[in-house]
C-alpha positions in Angstrom: 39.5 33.4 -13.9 37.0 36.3 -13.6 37.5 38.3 -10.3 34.4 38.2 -8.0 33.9 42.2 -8.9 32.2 41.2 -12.2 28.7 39.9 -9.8 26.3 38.1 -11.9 22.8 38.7 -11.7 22.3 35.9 -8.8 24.6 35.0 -6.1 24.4 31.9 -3.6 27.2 30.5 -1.0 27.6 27.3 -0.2 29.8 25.7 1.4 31.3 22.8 -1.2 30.2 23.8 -4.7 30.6 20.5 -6.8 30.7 21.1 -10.5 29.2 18.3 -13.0 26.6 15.9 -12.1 28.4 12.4 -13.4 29.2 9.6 -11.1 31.7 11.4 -8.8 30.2 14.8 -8.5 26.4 12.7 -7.5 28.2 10.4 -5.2 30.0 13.2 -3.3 27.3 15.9 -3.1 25.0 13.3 -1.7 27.8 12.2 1.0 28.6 15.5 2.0 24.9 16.5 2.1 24.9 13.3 4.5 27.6 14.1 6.6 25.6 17.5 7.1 28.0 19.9 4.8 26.0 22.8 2.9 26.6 21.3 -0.9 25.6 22.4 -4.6 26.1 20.6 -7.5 25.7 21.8 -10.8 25.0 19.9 -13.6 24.6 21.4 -17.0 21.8 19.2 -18.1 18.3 19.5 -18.2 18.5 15.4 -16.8 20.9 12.3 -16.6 19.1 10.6 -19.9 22.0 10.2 -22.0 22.8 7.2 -23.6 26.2 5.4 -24.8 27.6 5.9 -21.0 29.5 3.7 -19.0 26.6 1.6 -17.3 28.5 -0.7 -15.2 27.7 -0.4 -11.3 30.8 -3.1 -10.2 30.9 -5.2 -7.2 33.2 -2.2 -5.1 30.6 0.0 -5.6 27.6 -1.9 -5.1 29.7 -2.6 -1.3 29.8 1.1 -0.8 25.2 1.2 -1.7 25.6 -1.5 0.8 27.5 0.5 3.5 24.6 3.4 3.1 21.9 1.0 3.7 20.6 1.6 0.2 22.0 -1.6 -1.9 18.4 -3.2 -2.1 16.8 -0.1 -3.0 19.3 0.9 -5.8 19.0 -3.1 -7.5 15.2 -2.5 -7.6 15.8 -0.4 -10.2 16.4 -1.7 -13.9 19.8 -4.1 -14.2 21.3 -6.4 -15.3 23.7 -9.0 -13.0 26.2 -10.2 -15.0 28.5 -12.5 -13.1 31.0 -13.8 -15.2 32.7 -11.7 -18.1 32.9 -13.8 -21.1 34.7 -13.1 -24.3 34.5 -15.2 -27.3 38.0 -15.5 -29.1 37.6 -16.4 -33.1 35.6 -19.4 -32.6 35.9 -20.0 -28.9 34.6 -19.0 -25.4 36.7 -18.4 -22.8 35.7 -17.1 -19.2 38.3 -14.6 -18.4 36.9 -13.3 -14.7 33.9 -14.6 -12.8 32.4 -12.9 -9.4 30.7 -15.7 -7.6 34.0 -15.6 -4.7 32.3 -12.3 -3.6 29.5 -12.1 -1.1 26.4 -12.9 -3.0 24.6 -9.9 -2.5 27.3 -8.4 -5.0 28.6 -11.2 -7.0 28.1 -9.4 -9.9 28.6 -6.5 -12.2 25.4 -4.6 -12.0 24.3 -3.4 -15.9 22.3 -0.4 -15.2 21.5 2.5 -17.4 23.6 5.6 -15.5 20.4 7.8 -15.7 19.0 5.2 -13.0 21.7 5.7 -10.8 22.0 9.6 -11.2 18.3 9.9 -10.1 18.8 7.5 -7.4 22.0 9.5 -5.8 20.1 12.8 -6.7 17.3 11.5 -4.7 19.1 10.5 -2.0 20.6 13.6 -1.5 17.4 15.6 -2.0 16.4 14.0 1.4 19.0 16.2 2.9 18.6 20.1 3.8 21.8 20.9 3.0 22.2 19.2 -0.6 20.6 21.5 -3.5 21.1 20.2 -7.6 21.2 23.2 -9.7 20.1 21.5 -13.3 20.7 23.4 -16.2 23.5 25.2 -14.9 26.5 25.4 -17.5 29.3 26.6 -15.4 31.5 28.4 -18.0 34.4 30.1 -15.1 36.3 30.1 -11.8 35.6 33.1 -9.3 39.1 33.7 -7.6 39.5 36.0 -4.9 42.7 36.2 -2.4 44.9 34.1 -4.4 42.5 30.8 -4.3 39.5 29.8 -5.7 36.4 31.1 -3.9 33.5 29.8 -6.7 32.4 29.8 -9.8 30.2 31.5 -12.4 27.3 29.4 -14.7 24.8 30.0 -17.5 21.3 28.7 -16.2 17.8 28.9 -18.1 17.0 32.2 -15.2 20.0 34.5 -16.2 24.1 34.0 -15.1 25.0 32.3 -11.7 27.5 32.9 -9.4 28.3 30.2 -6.3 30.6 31.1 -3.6 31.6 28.0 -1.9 34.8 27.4 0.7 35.9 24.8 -1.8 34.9 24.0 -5.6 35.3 20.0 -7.1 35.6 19.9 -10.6 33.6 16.5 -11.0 33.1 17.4 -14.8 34.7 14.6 -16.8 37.6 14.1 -19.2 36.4 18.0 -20.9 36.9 19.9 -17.9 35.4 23.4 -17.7 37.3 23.6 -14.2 40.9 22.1 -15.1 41.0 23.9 -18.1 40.1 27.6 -16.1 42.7 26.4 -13.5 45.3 25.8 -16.0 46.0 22.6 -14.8 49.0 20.5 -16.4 47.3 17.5 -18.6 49.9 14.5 -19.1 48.1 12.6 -22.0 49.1 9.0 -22.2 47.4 8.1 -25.1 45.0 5.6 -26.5 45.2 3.7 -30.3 41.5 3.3 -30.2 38.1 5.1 -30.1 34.9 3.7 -29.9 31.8 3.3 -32.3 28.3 2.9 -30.1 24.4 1.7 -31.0 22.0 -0.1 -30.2 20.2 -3.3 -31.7 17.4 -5.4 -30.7 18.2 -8.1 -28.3 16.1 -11.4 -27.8 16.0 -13.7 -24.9 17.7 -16.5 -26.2 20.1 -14.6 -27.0 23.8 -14.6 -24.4 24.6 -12.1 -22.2 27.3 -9.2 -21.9 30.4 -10.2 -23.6 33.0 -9.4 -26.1 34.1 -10.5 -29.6 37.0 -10.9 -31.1 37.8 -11.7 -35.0 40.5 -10.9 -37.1 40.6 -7.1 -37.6 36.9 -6.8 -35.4 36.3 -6.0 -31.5 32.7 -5.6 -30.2 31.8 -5.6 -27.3 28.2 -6.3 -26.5 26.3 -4.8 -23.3 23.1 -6.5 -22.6 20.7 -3.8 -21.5 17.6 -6.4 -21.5 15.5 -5.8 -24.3 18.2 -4.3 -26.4 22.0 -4.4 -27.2 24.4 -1.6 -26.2 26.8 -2.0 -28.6 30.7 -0.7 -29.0 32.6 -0.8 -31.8 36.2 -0.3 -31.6 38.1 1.6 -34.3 41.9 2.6 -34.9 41.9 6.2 -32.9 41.4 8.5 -35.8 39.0 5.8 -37.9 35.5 7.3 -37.1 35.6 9.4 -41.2 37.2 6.2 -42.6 34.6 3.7 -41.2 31.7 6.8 -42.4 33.2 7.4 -46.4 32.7 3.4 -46.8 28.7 3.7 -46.4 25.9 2.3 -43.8 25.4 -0.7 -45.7 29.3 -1.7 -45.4 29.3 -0.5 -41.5 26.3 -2.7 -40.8 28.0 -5.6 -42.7 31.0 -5.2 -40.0 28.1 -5.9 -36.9 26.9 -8.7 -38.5 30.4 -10.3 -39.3 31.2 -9.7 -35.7 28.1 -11.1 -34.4 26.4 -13.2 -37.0 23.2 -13.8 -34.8 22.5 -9.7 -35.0 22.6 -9.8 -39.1 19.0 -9.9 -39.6 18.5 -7.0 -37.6 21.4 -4.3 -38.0 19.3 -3.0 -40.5 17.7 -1.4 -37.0 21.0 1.2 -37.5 19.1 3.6 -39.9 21.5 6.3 -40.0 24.5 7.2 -38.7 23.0 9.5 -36.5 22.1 5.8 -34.9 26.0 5.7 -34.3 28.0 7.8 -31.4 31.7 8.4 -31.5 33.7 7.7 -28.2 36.9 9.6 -28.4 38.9 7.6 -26.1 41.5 9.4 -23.9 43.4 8.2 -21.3 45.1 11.1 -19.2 45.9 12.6 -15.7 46.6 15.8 -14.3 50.1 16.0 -12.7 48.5 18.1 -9.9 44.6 17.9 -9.0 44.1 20.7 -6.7 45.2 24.4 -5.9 44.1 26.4 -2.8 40.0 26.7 -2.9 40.0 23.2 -5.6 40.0 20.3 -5.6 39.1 17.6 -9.3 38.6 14.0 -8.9 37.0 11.8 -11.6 37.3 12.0 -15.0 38.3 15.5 -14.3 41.6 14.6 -12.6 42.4 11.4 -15.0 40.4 9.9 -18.0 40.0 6.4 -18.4 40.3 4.2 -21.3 36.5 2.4 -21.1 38.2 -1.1 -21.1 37.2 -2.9 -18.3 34.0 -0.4 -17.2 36.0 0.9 -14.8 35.9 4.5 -14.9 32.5 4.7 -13.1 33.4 3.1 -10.2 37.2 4.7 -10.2 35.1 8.1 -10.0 32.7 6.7 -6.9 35.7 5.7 -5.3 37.1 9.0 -5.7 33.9 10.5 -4.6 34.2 8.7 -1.0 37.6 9.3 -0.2 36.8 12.9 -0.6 33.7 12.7 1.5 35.8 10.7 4.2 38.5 13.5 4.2 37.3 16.3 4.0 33.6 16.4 5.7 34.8 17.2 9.0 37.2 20.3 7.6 34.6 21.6 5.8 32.0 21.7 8.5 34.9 23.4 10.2 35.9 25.5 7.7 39.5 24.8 8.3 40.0 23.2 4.4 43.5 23.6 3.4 45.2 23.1 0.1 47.6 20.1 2.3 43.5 18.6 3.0 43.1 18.3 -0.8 46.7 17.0 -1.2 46.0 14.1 0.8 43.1 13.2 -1.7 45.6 13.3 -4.4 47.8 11.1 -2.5 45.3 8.0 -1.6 43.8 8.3 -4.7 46.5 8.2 -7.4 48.3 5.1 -6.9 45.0 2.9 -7.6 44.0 5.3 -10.8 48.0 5.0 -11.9 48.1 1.2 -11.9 44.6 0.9 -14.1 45.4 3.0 -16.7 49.0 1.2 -16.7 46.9 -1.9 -17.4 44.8 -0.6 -19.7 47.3 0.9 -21.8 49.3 -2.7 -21.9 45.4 -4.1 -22.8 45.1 -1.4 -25.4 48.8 -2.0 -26.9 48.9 -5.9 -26.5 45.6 -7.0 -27.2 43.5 -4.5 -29.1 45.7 -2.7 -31.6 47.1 -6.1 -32.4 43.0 -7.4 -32.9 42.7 -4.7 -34.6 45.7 -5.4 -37.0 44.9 -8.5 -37.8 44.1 -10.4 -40.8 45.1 -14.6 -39.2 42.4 -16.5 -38.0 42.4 -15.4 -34.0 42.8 -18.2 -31.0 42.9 -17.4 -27.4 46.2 -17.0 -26.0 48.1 -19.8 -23.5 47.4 -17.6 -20.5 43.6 -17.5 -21.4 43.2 -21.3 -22.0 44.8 -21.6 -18.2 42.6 -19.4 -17.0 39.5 -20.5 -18.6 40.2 -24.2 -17.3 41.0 -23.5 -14.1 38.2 -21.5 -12.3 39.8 -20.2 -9.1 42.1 -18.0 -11.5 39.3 -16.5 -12.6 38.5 -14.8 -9.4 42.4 -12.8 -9.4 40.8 -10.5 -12.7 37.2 -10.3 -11.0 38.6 -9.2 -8.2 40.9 -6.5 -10.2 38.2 -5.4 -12.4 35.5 -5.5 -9.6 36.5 -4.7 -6.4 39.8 -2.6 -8.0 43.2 -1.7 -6.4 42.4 0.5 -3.0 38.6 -0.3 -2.7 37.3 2.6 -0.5 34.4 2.3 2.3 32.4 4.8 3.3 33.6 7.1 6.8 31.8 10.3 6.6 29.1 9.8 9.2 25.2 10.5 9.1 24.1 13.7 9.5 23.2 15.7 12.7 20.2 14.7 14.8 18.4 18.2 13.2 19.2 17.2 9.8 17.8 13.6 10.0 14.4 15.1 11.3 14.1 17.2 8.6 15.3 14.3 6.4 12.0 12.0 7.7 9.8 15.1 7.6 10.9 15.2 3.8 10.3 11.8 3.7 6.8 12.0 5.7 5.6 14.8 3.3 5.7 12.4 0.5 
């Protein structure tokens, strides 16, 4: 940590400086802006257009959109509903969750790119005094003074950055500039796969989202309207192997997975067409020490089986905002505040990354292993022909373990007329 002595060329206080601009660090900025709590969040992108993201918006947190007021705004924007989760087994279909038990407004797992829903959150908050987005701002160290952590330094296009703030939240995924400075303890759990992702042409006719699975093949298939989103998963490790055996041999592995894409994975030109997921799945045995606080990807990566880790972070976000907006409009934020995040949150991120380490060891690697002729399993059949099981995994993979509801109230009477003067400007 560099000691706050070392001043960079510009200096701002805050009171909550939120580091990274994903999911969690949008939702929370934007909450705490709400709740009237001075916020900056500092994302080291010029924007959020970045493909090969998780774009899953799930039931849970379309209820939370809902509990702002904002749900019919954010589905105006590009999406796709998907409201069953099909997966196609060797030559069979089987339904393995569907969301139509859920209040219809949010039946359904929303498919929208996660630019669209950055923008929106940033938006949101920009309709707040108290909420500023720094773009561009590459935080690169903690500030520590007293014994706890009083802000950090950044890179920006205008020169270095420093940001006091009461409390910093490391929001900044599974690569953590903040855990790392903070010398947080990592427990890596592990994952035996890693993830190959393009994009192909889709045509209307064509199904929606699903997976499929053939002997020694998993792809799942994202439909993103006028084109597929497409993952391929490897062996962890497999990304040079799957490269030395050429394009033409890679492309052949699409169309064997998905016969109806063959005449046009020729649209993957090179393999700069192809992004590699590393997959992780870890958690750090403490997420906070006195001045911060991670949540997110930042505090435990998820495998991207089952979409969740978007909405795990969201959920993240709110219990956060619900906690700790009134002790930091106080400014009585303690380290035993931040403790009590930890606690709510770690029992729901604990049991889905137990599950998705059994999914990963009992159904992937084996997939991925095989050379037999696949069939769905007994438990899948049952399922699939009896459609009030299906509603036990919706309701796991969409609404999750501890779904969370937003608290943190609207902010002041002053801050809501400078929120419709923002909006009167316009």
């Amino acid at each position: 940590m560099n000691a706050a002595a070392s001043g960079p060329a510009k200096t701002v206080k805050t009171t909550c400086c939120v580091v990274g601009g994903g999911p969690a660090g949008m939702m929370l900025g934007f909450l705490l802006a709400r709740a009237g709590v001075d916020v900056a969040v500092l994302e080291k992108h010029a924007d959020f257009l970045r493909d090969f993201r998780g774009d899953t918006i799930h039931p849970s947190t379309l209820c939370m959109m809902e509990e702002l007021g904002l749900l019919d705004e954010l589905l105006e924007l590009p999406n796709n509903p998907v409201r069953k989760l099909d997966v196609e087994i060797g030559d069979e279909t089987v339904t393995i969750a569907n969301f139509s038990f859920l209040p219809p407004e949010r039946a359904f797992i929303a498919m929208m790119p996660q630019w669209h829903f950055l923008n929106f959150l940033a938006e949101q908050g920009r309709r707040y005094p108290s909420f500023h987005l720094h773009m561009q701002a590459n935080v690169t160290d903690l500030v520590e003074r007293d014994g706890r952590v009083a802000g950090v330094t950044a890179e920006t296009p205008d020169g270095p950055l420093q940001v006091d703030a009461d409390l910093v939240v490391g929001c900044d995924g599974r690569h953590s500039t903040t855990r790392e400075r903070a010398g947080f303890e990592v427990e890596d759990i592990g994952a035996p796969i890693d993830v190959l992702w393009m994009r192909v042409s889709r045509r209307p006719d064509e199904p929606g989202t699903g997976g499929r699975l053939q002997a020694g093949s998993f792809l799942v298939m994202l439909d993103r309207g006028d084109y597929w989103q497409l993952a391929y998963v490897i062996p962890k490790g497999g990304a040079d192997r799957v490269r030395a055996q050429g394009l033409p041999a890679f492309r052949k592995l699409i169309a064997e997975g998905a016969p109806f894409l063959a005449p046009r994975v020729d649209e993957i030109k090179s393999w700069d067409d192809v992004k590699l997921l590393t997959v992780a799945i870890d958690r750090l045995r403490k997420w906070h020490e006195p001045g911060l606080l991670c949540i997110g990807d930042a505090a435990h990566a998820m495998s991207p089986i089952g979409g969740v880790g978007i909405n795990l972070a969201v959920q993240d976000a709110v219990a956060t905002a619900n906690l700790l907006w009134k002790p930091l409009k106080e400014g009585t934020v303690t380290e035993a505040d931040l403790a009590r995040i930890q606690k709510r949150r770690e029992f729901p991120m604990r049991v889905i990354q137990r599950l998705q380490v059994l999914a990963q060891n009992n159904v992937v690697k084996p997939v991925l292993q095989s050379t037999a002729p696949l069939t769905p399993p007994w438990a899948l059949r049952i399922v699939n022909g009896c459609p009030w099981l299906q509603q036990f995994p919706a309701r796991l993979i969409g609404v999750g373990v501890r779904p969370e509801h937003v608290h943190s109230p609207a902010a002041s009477a002053s801050a809501k007329e400078s929120r419709a003067s923002t909006i009167a400007a316009r």
